[in-house]
C-alpha positions in Angstrom: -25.0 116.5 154.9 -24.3 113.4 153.1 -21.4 115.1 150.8 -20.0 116.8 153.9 -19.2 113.5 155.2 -18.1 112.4 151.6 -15.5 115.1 151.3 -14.2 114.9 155.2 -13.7 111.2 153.9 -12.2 112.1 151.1 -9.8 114.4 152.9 -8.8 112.4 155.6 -8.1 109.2 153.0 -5.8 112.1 151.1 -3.9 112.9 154.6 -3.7 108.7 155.3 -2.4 108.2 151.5 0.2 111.5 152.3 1.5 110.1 155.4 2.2 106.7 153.7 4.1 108.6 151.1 6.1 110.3 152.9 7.2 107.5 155.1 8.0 105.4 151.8 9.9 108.4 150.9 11.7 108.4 154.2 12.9 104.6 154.0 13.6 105.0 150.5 16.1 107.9 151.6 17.4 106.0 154.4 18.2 103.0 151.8 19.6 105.3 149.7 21.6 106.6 152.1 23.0 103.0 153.1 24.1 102.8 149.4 25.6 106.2 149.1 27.6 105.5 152.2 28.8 102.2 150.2 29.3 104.4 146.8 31.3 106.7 149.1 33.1 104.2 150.9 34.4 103.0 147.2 34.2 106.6 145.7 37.3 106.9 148.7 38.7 103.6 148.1 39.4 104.7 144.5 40.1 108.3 145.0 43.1 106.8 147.3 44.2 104.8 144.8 44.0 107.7 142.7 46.3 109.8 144.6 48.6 107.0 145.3 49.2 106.8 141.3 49.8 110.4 141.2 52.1 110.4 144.0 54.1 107.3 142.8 54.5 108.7 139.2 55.8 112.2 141.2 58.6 110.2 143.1 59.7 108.1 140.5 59.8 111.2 138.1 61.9 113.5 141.1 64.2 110.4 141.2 64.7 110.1 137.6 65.7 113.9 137.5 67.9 113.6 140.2 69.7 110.7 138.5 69.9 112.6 135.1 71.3 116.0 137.1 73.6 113.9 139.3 75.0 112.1 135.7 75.3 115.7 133.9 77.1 116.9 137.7 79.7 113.8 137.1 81.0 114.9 133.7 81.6 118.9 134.9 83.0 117.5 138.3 85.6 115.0 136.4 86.1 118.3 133.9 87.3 120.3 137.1 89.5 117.8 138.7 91.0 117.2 135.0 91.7 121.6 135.5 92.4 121.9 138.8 95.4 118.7 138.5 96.1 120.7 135.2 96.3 124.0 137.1 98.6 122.5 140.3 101.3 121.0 136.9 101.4 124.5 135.8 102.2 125.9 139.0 104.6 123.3 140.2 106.5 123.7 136.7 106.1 127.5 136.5 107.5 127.3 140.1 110.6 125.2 139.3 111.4 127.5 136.2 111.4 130.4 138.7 114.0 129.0 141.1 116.4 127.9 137.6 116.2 131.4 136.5 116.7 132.4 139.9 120.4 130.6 140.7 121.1 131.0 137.2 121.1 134.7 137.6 123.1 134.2 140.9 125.8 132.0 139.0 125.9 134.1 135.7 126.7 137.2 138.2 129.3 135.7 140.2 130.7 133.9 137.1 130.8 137.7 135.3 132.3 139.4 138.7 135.3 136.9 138.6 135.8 136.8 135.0 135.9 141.0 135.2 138.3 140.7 138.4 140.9 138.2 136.4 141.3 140.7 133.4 143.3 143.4 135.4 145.9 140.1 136.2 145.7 138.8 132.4 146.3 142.5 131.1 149.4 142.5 133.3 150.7 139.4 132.1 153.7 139.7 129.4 154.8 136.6 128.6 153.2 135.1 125.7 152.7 131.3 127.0 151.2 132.7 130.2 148.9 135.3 128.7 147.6 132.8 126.2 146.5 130.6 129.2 145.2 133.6 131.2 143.1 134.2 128.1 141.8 130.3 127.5 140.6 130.5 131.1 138.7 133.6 130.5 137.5 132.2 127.0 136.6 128.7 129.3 135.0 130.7 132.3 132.7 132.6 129.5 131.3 129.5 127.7 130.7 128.1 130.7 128.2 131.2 131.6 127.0 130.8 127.9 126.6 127.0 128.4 124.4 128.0 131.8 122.2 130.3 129.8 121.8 127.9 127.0 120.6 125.0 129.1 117.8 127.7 130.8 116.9 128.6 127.5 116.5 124.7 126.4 114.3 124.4 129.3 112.4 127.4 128.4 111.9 126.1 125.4 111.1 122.7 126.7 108.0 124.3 128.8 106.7 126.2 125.8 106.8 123.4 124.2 104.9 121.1 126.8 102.6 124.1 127.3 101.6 123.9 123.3 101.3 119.9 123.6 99.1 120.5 127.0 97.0 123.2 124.8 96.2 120.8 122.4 95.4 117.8 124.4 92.9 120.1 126.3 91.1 120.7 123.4 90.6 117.3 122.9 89.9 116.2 126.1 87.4 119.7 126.3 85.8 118.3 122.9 85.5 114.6 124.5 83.9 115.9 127.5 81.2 118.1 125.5 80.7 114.9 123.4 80.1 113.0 126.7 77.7 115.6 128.4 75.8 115.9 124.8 75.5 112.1 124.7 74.5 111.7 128.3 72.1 114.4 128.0 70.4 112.8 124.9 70.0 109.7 126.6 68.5 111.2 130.0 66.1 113.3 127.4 65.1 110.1 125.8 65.0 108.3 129.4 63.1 111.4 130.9 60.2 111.6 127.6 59.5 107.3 127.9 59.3 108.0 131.7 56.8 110.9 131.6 54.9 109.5 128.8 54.3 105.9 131.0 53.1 108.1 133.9 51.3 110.2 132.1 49.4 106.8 130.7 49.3 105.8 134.6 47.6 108.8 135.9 45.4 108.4 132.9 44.0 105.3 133.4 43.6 105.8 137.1 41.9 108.8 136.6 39.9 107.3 134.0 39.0 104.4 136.4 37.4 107.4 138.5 35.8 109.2 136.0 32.7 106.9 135.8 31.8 107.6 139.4 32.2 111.6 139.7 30.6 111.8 136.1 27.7 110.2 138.1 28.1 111.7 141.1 27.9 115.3 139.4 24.6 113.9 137.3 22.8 113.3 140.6 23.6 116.7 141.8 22.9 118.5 138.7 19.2 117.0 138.8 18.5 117.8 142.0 20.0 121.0 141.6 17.3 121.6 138.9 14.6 119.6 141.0 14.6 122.7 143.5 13.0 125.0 141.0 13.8 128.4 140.1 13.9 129.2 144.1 15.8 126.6 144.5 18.5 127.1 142.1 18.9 130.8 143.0 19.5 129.4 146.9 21.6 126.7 145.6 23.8 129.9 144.1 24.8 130.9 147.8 25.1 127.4 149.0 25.5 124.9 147.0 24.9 122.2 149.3 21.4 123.3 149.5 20.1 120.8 147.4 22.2 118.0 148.1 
């Protein structure tokens, strides 16, 4: 009788001693829980700061790439108002040369018709004095349509000319410009490599900052991941905030 009470004793001291745990455990989880809301509060505090870093070094690195395509843009838009002005020369000279060959033609016919009209009044012409002027007019009237087609051709030739001389001084200014884009692009590569590498060192050592925290974070989880047990770790395979 006497060790019947003993273990009954026994028992309920067990079941008192139980109780008292558990309730220590309870407060100990609820104080824990006031300091993981405070780690989470500054786990979020630094995450932001985080993502602001990463979204800073995104906008400054879009704006840099904007600036180096807008600076390679400038060199091939100069290059086509440089052809374009070069193109609307051409066509104003290739235009003028048209309308010179054009009333030359007209002249040159004319001058021909009336030079062939006078030769039936020269041929009829017998004395000597007279015929010799009849004939200097025609000689005059035929130099003169010589003289015409000689100054078109010295303007032809004056175009060619000018057309060489513009030739040439495109390929200069063709080799300037590639000189220009190659220097321009060389300095935006060198611009665009320093400005990745500093962010790339930014995000770094705000990530780093972070790293601490979710190494800790994941430390926790992975022992009470393994504090469930073999049950426990299979359930925590189809949630895995099982053992959070």
């Amino acid at each position: 009788m006497v060790e019947v009470e003993v273990q009954l004793t026994a028992q309920r001291e067990s079941r008192i001693a139980a109780r008292r745990k558990r309730i220590q455990e309870k407060l100990a989880a609820i104080r824990q829980g006031d300091t993981t809301g405070t780690q989470e509060a500054t786990q979020q505090q630094e995450t932001s700061k985080t993502t602001q870093q990463l979204l800073e070094s995104s906008h400054r690195l879009l704006r840099l790439r904007h600036d180096t395509q807008q600076g390679v843009t400038a060199v091939r838009v100069a290059g086509d108002e440089h052809e374009n002005a070069r193109q609307q020369r051409e066509e104003h000279v290739r235009q003028e040369l048209r309308g010179k060959l054009l009333a030359e033609a007209e002249s040159s016919a004319a001058a021909n018709a009336e030079v062939a009209v006078r030769w039936g009044a020269v041929l009829g012409l017998d004395v000597p004095q007279e015929l010799f002027q009849a004939i200097e007019e025609q000689r005059m009237s035929c130099e003169a349509v010589i003289a015409s087609k000689d100054r078109l051709i010295a303007d032809i030739r004056a175009v060619l000319k000018g057309k060489d001389e513009e030739y040439v001084k495109l390929l200069r200014r063709q080799a300037a410009d590639v000189d220009t884009l190659l220097g321009a692009m060389a300095r935006q590569l060198a611009d665009l490599a320093a400005a990745y590498r500093e962010e790339l060192e930014n995000v770094e050592r705000a990530l780093l900052q972070v790293r601490p925290r979710f190494v800790y974070i994941h430390f926790v989880y992975l022992v009470n991941v393994c504090s469930c047990g073999p049950y426990g770790i299979q359930k925590y395979m189809f949630n895995p905030d099982t053992c959070y």
